[in-house]
C-alpha positions as CSV (number, residue, x, y, z in Angstrom):
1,X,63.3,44.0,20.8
2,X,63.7,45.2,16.9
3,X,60.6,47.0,17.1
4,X,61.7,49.2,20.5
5,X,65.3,49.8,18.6
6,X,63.7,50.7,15.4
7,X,60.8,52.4,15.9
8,X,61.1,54.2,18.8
9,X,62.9,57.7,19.5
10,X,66.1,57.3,21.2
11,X,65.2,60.4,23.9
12,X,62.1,58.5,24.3
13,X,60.9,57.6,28.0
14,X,59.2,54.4,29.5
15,X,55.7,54.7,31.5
16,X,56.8,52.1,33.6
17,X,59.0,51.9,36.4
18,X,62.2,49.4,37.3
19,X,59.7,47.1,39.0
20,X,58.5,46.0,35.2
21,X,60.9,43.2,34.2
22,X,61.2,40.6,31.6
23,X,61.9,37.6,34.0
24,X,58.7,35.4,35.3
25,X,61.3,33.6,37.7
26,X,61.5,36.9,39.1
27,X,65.2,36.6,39.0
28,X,67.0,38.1,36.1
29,X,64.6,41.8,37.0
30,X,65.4,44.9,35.9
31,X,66.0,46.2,39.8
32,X,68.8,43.1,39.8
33,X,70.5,44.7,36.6
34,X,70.0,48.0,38.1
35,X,72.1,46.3,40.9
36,X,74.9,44.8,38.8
37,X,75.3,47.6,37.1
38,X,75.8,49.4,40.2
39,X,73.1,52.0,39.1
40,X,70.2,53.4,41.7
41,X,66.2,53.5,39.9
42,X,65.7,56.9,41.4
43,X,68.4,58.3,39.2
44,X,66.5,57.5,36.0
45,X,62.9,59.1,36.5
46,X,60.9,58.6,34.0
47,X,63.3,55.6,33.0
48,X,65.1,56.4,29.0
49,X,64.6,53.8,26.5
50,X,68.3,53.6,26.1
51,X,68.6,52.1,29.7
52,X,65.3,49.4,29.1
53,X,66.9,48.3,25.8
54,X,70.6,48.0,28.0
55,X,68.2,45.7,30.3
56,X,67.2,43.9,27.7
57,X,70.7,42.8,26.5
58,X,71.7,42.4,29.9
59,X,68.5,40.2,30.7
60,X,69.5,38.0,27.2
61,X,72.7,37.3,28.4
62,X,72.1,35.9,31.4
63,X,69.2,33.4,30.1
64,X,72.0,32.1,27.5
65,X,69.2,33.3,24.8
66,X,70.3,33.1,21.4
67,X,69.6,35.4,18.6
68,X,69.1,34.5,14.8
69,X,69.1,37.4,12.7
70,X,67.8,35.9,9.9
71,X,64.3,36.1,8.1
72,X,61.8,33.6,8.1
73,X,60.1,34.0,4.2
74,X,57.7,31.1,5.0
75,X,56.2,28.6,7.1
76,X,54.7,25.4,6.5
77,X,53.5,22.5,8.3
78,X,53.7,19.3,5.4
79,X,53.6,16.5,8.4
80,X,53.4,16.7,12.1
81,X,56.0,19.3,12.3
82,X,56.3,23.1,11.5
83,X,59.5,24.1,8.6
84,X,60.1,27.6,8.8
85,X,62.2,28.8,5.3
86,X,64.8,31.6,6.0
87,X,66.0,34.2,3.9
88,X,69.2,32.4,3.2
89,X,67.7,29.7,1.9
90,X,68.1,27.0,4.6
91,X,65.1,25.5,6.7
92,X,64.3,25.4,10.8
93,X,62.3,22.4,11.4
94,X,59.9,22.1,14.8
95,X,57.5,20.6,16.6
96,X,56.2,24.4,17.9
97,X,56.6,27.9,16.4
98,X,55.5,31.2,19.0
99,X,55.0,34.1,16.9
100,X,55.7,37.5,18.0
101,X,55.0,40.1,15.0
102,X,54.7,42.7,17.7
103,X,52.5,45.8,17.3
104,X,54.1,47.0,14.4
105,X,52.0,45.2,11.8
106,X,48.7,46.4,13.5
107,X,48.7,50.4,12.3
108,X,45.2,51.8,13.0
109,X,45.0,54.4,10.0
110,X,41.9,56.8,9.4
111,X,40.4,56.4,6.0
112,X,41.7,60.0,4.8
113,X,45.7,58.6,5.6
114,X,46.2,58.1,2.0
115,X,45.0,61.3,0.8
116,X,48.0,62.9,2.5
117,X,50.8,63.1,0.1
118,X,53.1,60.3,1.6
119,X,56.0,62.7,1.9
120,X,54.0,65.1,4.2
121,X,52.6,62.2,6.4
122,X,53.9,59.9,8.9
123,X,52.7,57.3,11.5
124,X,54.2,57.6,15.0
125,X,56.2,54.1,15.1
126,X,57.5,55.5,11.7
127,X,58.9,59.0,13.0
128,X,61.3,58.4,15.1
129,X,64.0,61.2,13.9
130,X,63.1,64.8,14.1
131,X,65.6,66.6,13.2
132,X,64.4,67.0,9.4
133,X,61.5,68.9,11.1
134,X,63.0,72.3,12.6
135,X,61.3,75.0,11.7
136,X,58.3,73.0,10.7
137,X,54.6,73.5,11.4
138,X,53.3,69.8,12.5
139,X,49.8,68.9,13.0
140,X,49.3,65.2,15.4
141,X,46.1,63.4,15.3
142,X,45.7,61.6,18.3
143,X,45.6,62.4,21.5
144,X,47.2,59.7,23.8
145,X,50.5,59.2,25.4
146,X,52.8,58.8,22.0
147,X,50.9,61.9,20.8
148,X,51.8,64.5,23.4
149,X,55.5,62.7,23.9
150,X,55.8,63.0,20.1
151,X,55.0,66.4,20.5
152,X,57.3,67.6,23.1
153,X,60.0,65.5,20.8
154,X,58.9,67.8,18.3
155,X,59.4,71.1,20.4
156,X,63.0,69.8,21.4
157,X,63.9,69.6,17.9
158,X,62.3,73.2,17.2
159,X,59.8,72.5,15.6
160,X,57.9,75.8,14.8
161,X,54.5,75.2,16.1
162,X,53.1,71.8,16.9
163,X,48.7,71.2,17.0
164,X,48.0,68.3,18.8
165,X,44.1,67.5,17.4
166,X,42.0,64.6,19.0
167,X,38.3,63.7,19.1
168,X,37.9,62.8,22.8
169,X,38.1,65.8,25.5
170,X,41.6,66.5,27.4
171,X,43.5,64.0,28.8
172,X,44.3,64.2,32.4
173,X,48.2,64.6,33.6
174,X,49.0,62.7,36.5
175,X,51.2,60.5,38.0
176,X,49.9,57.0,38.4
177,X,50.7,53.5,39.6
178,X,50.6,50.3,37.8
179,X,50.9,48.2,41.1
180,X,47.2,47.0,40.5
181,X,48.3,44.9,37.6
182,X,50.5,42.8,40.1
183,X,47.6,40.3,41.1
184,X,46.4,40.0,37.7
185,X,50.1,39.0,37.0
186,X,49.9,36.2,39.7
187,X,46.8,34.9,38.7
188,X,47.7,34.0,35.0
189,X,50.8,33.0,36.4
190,X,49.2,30.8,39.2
191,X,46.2,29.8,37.6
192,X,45.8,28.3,34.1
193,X,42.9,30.1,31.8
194,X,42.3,31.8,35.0
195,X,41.4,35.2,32.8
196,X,39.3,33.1,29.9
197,X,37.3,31.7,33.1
198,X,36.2,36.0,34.3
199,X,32.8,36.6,34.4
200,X,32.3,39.1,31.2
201,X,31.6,42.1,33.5
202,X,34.8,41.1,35.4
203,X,36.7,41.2,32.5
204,X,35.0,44.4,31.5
205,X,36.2,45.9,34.7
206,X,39.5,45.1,34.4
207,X,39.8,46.1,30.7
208,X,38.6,49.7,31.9
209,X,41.5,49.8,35.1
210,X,44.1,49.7,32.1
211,X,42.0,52.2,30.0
212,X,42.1,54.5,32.7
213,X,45.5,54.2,34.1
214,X,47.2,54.1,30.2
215,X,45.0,55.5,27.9
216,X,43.0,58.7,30.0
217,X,46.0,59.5,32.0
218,X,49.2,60.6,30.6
219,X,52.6,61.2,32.4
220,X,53.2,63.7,34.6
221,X,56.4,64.7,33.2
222,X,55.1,65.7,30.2
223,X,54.0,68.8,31.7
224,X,56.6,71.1,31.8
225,X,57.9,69.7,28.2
226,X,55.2,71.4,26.4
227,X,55.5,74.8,26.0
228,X,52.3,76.4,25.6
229,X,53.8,79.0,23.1
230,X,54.5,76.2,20.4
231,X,51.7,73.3,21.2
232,X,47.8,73.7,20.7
233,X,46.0,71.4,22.0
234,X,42.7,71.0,20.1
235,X,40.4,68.3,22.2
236,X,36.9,67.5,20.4
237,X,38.0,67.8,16.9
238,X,37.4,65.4,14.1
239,X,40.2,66.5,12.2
240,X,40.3,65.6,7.7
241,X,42.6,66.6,4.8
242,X,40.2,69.0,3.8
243,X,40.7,70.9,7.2
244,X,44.1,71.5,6.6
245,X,46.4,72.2,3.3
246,X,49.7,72.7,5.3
247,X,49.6,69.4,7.1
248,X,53.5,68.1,7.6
């Protein structure tokens, strides 16, 4: 979870609700810790990261899961096993190694990112304090969810006028439901290389029921965040250095 407590804003919400969990037993769930903790779901709507993350640490504890802080700096495989070297200098020998680099090492960057002076430029998973930007004019390219959230971020820490510029049209506000991933769930859980074994077209199909629910939808909530006095919204623009010379 170093990438949610790093690189996210702490006033940041979730899109999901507290049927998403962590445990495939179905046990250890974020409605149980909601229970424990003698909290109710409805209370937290849209759900804050702070209370996810609490989940998280909550959800660690009770699988006895421990945590190693340290670095790996390499990883080879000289026989049948894998030997991962740490930052401390000391070795982690096993038969198996699961990577999770998250999404953090995946940045999609136009081509014009480097032209923009690097103090005056910032990827999303990079900004995730605002307060240096009150009073600021702030351009966003992008359009999505982390663009209009980012925005309304910006407007709570006064930022003086925000343009939000994307290529495709408008995104629609609405409230949505994520139930129909639910029997995709059970199928990879039920039935081995049951996705890899989709007709193309199926998988096609499915791929665009995520694309419209996350990527051409955005939260409802959103809404009455962005004051229409401070964000511009500027759908079917290809936006480049050359547009712009105050770009923060």
């Amino acid at each position: 979870m170093a990438f949610w407590r790093k690189n996210m804003p702490v006033e940041m919400f979730l899109r999901s609700g507290p049927d998403w969990h962590l445990d495939g037993k179905g046990e250890h769930t974020f409605e149980a810790f909601f229970e424990e903790r003698g909290l109710r779901p409805e209370d937290f709507d849209p759900i804050p990261i702070s209370v996810f993350l609490d989940y998280t640490e909550w959800f660690r504890e009770r699988k006895r899961l421990g945590l190693d802080e340290r670095l790996v700096t390499g990883l080879t495989k000289p026989n049948a096993a894998f030997v991962a070297t740490m930052d401390d200098g000391t070795t982690i020998t096993a038969d198996k190694v699961l990577a999770s680099p998250g999404i953090g090492y995946f940045l999609n960057l136009p081509e014009w990112y480097a032209e923009v002076p690097a103090a005056r430029r910032s990827h999303t998973c990079e900004l995730v304090s605002f307060e240096a930007l009150a009073g600021a004019r702030v351009v966003i390219i992008g359009g999505r969810q982390s663009a209009y959230e980012w925005a309304t971020l910006l407007c709570d820490h006064d930022a003086a006028h925000v343009d939000v510029v994307h290529r495709h049209s408008m995104p629609t506000f609405a409230k949505v439901s994520w139930r129909f991933v639910d029997q995709y769930v059970d199928q990879t859980l039920t039935h081995r290389g049951w996705w890899r074994g989709l007709p193309v077209e199926r998988q096609r199909a499915i791929a665009a029921e995520f694309w419209q629910v996350g990527r051409l939808t955005l939260e409802l909530w959103l809404v009455p965040r962005i004051p229409d006095a401070v964000v511009t919204s500027h759908p079917g623009v290809r936006w480049s250095p050359q547009r712009s010379a105050n770009t923060t």
